[in-house]
Each structure stands twice: as structure tokens, then as C-alpha cells.
N, C-alpha and C positions, 0 to 999 in steps of 0.2 A: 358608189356613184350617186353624186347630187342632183338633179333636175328642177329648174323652174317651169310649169304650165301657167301661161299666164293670157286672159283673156276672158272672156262670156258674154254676158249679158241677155241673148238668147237662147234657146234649145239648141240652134245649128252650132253656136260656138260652143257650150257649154259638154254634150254630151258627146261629140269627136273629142274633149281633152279629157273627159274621162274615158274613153275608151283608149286613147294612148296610155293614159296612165297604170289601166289594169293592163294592156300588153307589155309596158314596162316590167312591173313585178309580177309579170306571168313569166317574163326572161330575165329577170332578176330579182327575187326574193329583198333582195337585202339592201335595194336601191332605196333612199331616202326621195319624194318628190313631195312639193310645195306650190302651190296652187294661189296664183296673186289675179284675184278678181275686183271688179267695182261695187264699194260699199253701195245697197239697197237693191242690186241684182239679183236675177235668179240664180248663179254659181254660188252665191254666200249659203245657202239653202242645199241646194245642190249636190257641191262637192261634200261638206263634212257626211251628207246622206252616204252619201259614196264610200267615206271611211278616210279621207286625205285630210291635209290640215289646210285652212285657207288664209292670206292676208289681204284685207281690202284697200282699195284706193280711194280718194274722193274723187274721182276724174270721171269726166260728163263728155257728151260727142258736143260737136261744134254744130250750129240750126244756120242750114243753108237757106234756109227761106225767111224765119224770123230771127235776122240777123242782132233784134236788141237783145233777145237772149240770150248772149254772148259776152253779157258786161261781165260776169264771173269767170268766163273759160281761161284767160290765160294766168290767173292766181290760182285755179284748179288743176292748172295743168304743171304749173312750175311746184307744186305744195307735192303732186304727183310723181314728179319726175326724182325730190326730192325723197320721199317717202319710198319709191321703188329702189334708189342708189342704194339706200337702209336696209332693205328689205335680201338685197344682191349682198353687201358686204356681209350681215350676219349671216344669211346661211351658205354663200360659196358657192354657188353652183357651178358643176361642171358644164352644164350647158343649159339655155332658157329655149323653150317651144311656145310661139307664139301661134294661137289657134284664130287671132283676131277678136274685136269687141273692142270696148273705151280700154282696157286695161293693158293690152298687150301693145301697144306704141311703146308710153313710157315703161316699162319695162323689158322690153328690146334695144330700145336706146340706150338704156344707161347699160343694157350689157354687152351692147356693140363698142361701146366705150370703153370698156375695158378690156375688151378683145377677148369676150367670152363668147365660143361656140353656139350662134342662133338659128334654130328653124321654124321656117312660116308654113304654118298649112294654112294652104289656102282654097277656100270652100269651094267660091266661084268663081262663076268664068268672066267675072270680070272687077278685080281689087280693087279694095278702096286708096284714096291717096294715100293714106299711113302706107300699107302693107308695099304700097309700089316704090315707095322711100325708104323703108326698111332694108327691101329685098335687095337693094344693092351692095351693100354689107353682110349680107344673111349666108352663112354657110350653106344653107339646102332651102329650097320652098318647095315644099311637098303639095301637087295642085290636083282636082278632078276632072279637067279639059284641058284639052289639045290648046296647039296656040296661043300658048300662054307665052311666048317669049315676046311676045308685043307689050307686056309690062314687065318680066324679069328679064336677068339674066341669063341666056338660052344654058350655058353650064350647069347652070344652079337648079336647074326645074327639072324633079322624078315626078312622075305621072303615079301616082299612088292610090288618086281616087280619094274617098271621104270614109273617115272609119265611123261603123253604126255598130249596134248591136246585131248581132246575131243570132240572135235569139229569136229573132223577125221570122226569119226564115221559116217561109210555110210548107210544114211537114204533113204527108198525108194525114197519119196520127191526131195529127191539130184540128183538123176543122170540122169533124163534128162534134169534138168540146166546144168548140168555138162557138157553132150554130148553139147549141144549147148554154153557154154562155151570156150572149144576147139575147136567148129566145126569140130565136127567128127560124124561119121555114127554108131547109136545106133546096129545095124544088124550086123556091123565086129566086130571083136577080135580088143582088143587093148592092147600094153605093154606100160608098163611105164619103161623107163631107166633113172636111176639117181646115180650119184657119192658123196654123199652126199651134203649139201649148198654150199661147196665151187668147188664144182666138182669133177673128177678124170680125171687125163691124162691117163693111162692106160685102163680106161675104154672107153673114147673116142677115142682114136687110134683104139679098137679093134671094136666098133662102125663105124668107119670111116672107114673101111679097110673091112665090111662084104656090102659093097655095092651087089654086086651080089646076097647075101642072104636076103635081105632087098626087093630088086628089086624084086624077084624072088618069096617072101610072099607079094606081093602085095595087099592081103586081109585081111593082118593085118597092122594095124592103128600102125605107133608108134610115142609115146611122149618121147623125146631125150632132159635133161635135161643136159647141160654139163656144168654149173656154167658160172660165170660172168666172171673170168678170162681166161675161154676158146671158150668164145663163137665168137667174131672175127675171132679167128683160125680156127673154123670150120663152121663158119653159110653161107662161099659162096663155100660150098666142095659142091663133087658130091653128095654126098648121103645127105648133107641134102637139095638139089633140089629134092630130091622124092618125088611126090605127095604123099604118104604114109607116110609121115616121116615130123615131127612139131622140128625143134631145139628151144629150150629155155635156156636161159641166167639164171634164177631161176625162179620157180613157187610159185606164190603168195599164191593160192589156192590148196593146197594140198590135201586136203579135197575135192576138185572134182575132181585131175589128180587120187587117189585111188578111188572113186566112179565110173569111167568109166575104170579100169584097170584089165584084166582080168589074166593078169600073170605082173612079177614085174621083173627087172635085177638091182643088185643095190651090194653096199658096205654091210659092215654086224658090222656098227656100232650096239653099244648099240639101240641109240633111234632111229634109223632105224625097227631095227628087234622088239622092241617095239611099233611102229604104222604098222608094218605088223601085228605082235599077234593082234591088236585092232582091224584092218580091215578087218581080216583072206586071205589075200589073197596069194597065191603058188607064189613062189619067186624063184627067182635062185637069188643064194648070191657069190659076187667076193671079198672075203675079202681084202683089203691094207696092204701090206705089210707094210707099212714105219708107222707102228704104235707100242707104243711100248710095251713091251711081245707079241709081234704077235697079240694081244686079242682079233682081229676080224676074224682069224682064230679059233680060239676056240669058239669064239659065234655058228660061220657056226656050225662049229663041234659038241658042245650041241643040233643044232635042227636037224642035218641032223644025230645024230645018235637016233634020236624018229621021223624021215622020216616027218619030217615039212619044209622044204625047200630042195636047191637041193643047191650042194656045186661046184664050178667052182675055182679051184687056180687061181691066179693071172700070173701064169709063167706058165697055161694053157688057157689061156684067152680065146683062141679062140673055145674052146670049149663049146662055150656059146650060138654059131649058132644051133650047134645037141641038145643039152640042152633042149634051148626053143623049136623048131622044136618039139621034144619029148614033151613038156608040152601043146605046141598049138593044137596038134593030142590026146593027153590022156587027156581026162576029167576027169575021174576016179582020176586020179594020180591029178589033180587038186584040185578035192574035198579032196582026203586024206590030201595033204600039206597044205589045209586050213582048214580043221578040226585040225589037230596037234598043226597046229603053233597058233591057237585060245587059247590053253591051256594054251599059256604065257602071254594070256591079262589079264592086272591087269587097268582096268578103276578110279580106286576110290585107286591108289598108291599115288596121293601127299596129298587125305584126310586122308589115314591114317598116313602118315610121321607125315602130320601137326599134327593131333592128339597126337604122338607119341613123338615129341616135346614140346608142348603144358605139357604134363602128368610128361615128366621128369623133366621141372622145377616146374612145382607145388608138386611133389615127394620131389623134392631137398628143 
């Protein structure tokens, strides 16, 4: 059996299609799979880390706000579409899974064109235009929210949830490594802050700028994740000299920074809010604007209206100090947002995809 994975550019797209891909050859040893991402992304990195092979595209998204940076998109797009047909013909694939990213259009297209077996998963709760033109052609869209037939076809959508690692999963075993990991004090509260892999500036400004509130919670521990591109910028600031306050350039071990985390401040990616649901833990979520349909807005929006996390706009940022403050003091209100946000955990999402792959080409 052949398969195309094709997609990335972020963490949320990139490390759901590697976890399909090892559910694949966990149910089929001898399945060949090919990984078609966008040349200068994180997947180009990524994947080979992984153990898969990759082929890149030159295909770029299209800038709904600065629309003159679009004089290149439609010769990047057609050089793409071209470069994917190449890419379908030499290796055959039984069937292509598109996880979303610049990369996964044209390459869904050109194998909707030949009437090869397609599937979308899809992160969020609410698709981008590619993914919603795709999906009507698309064999299966594997989604992690309800009411999703308000952009697909009601037939075509299995509720499967977002596949993460597992590994996440906090075992009792895990966290007093974990505390001695960080070197941090089992007896305090701890938060974890993070702007997903790559960082966020907005979150770290508003980070940087609650010194006094930071100062002033001196009994709670925080782990200040600000990405590799911002950490120079902030790692010789006043606040992150707090004895209370760890800056991190990115965390290897994520898997112990949620095992010692007793509330969460974070972006409200897809695969974000999916190893929250795994880990259950009460989150306050700062959705990114500069994403596109807003879609991390609408994530928040799904859990915070079934009161599973606590929602914070990005152009209220700084209401993230009374926030936490309010979640460090309520434990009740901690338990609920981790009981809620539990409901979204789908642990065994990339065995069923694989499965679910696996069944349509032996169907077909």
C-alpha cells in the first residue's frame, strides 16, 4: 500500500501527519508513505526527523490583507499544481491524506483528478476555503468538532478528533521527574505559558509587561515558553530575572512541562487545544489573530461555550493577569475546565484515521 501525507507548515499540521503516518506502519509494516510539504517549512525538517521521505513544493498561502503580495501566487501556484501531478504519477499512490497547510490543496487536487482516494483531516472547527472545496470530492474528512456539516458533506465527516502523541499523557510515575526536571517546587502552583513552537510576540509582550503581576504571585512557579525566535529578546528582561519565572527558547519535554502544569496560557491552535483535551488540564486560551478564517478564535469559542477553558482576545490581552488570578484562587472552576475540556480527548485518533485509510483502499 502506497500513501501520500501531504501538508504542514505548522506544528498543528505537521505532527497530526506524522502521527498518522506511524499509525499507518504500526498497521502495516510494509506500507510505503511520502510526505509532499512546502519548500522552507517546518515539515521539511520535521518529517525526514521522523524517518519518512519528503518532497517539497514552492507553494506559498495567498495575504488577505496585503493583497500586493500576491503578484507571485498564481505562477507559484500553477508551477505547484504542476510539480504535485509529478510528484502523484511517480509514486502511485493508493490514496493521498491531506492534514491542511499551503501544500495539501494542490496536492489533493491533482489526486481528486485522477480519482485517487482523498482524506481531509480536519483540525478545526472551522476550514479554510481550500479544505471546504476539496471536501466535496474527498472520500472521508476526518474532523475534531461537531457540526461540521455546515462546511462538508454531512456523509463524508467521522468525528475522530485530532491525533497527538501520547506520550503527553500524564502518568503518576511522570511528575516528580518532571518537577525535578524543571527544578521546580512540587508544593507551588505552577503555569505553563506558551505561544505555540514557533512562539508568539503578542503573547510575550503581554508576558513581559505583567512584571508587577508575576512579582507580586510569587508562589506560583511559571514556565515562560517564548519560541527560539524570541528568546534573545526577552531572556535578559526584567521579568524573566524572577526567581519565579524559567524562560525557554522551546521545550523538548512537553510531556513533563503538562505533567507539573496546574493551569495553562496559551494560543488556541488546533493541536494545542488537542493535548489540553489529552491532559485535561484548565487553560486560559489567547487565540492569534493572523491566522486565517480567524480559526483559533472559533476553537476558544467551541470550548468556552461547554465552559472547558477560559477565553482571553488577543486585543484584550492583558486580561490574562485577573484571568489566571481567578483560576489560581478557584479550584472548583479548575476542576470543571478539566473535566469539560477532557471530553475532546480522542487518544486512539491517528488509529483510527489509519484504519480508516487502510479500509478505503481495500473497499476501492
Amino acid at each position: 500500500m502506497r500513501v501520500i501525507i501531504s501538508g504542514g507548515g505548522t506544528g498543528g499540521h505537521v505532527y497530526p501527519a506524522i502521527a498518522i503516518a506511524n499509525a499507518l506502519k504500526k498497521k502495516l509494516p510494509n506500507v510505503e508513505i511520502l510526505f509532499v510539504g512546502a519548500n522552507g517549512k517546518l515539515e521539511m525538517e520535521k518529517v525526514p526527523r521522523a524517518g519518512y521521505k519528503i518532497e517539497g513544493l514552492d507553494v506559498v498561502g495567498f495575504h488577505r490583507k496585503k493583497l500586493w503580495r500576491n503578484i507571485g501566487f498564481p505562477w507559484k501556484l500553477y508551477k505547484s499544481l504542476r510539480r504535485a501531478k509529478k510528484i502523484i504519477d511517480n509514486f502511485g499512490p493508493d490514496i493521498v491524506v491531506g492534514v491542511g497547510g499551503y501544500a495539501s490543496g494542490p496536492v489533493l487536487k491533482q489526486a481528486q483528478r485522477k480519482n485517487i482516494p482523498t482524506v481531509i483531516q480536519e483540525q478545526n472547527s472551522y476550514p479554510g476555503i481550500t479544505n471546504k472545496l476539496l471536501g466535496k470530492h474527498a472520500s472521508l474528512i476526518c474532523v475534531a468538532y461537531d457540526h461540521m456539516e455546515r462546511f462538508f458533506p454531512k456523509d463524508k465527516i467521522v468525528i475522530t478528533g485530532n491525533p497527538v502523541r501520547t506520550d503527553l499523557v500524564v502518568a503518576e510515575e511522570k511528575i516528580s521527574t518532571a518537577y525535578t526536571y524543571f527544578n521546580l517546587d512540587s508544593n507551588e502552583q505552577t503555569t505553563l505559558i506558551f505561544g505555540g513552537s514557533l512562539g508568539a510576540r503578542s503573547l510575550n509582550n503581554a508576558v513581559h509587561n505583567s512584571f508587577d503581576f508575576l512579582k507580586k504571585n510569587a508562589d506560583t512557579q511559571f514556565i515562560w515558553q517564548v519560541g527560539s525566535l524570541y528568546y534573545e529578546e526577552f531572556v535578559e528582561t526584567q521579568t524573566a530575572q524572577l526567581s519565579n519565572v524559567q524562560v525557554k527558547a522551546f521545550i523538548d519535554r512537553m510531556d513533563y512541562a503538562y505533567a507539573v502544569a496546574d493551569t495553562v496560557v496559551c494560543r488556541a491552535g488546533a493541536l494545542t487545544i488537542s493535548e489540553l483535551a489529552l491532559v485535561a488540564k484548565p487553560a486560559i486560551l489567547i487565540p492569534s489573530p493572523n491566522v486565517s478564517e480567524d480559526h483559533q478564535t472559533k476553537n476558544a469559542q467551541a470550548l468556552e461555550k461547554i465552559d472547558a477553558a477560559v477565553l482571553v482576545r488577543d486585543d484584550e490581552i492583558h486580561k490574562w493577569e485577573s484571568e489566571l488570578k481567578d483560576l489560581l484562587t478557584d479550584k472548583e472552576k479548575r476542576k470543571r475546565l478539566s473535566k469539560n475540556i477532557k471530553k475532546y480527548s480522542k487518544p486512539d485518533a491517528a488509529e483510527q484515521i489509519a484504519d480508516m485509510v487502510y479500509n478505503l483502499v481495500h473497499n476501492e
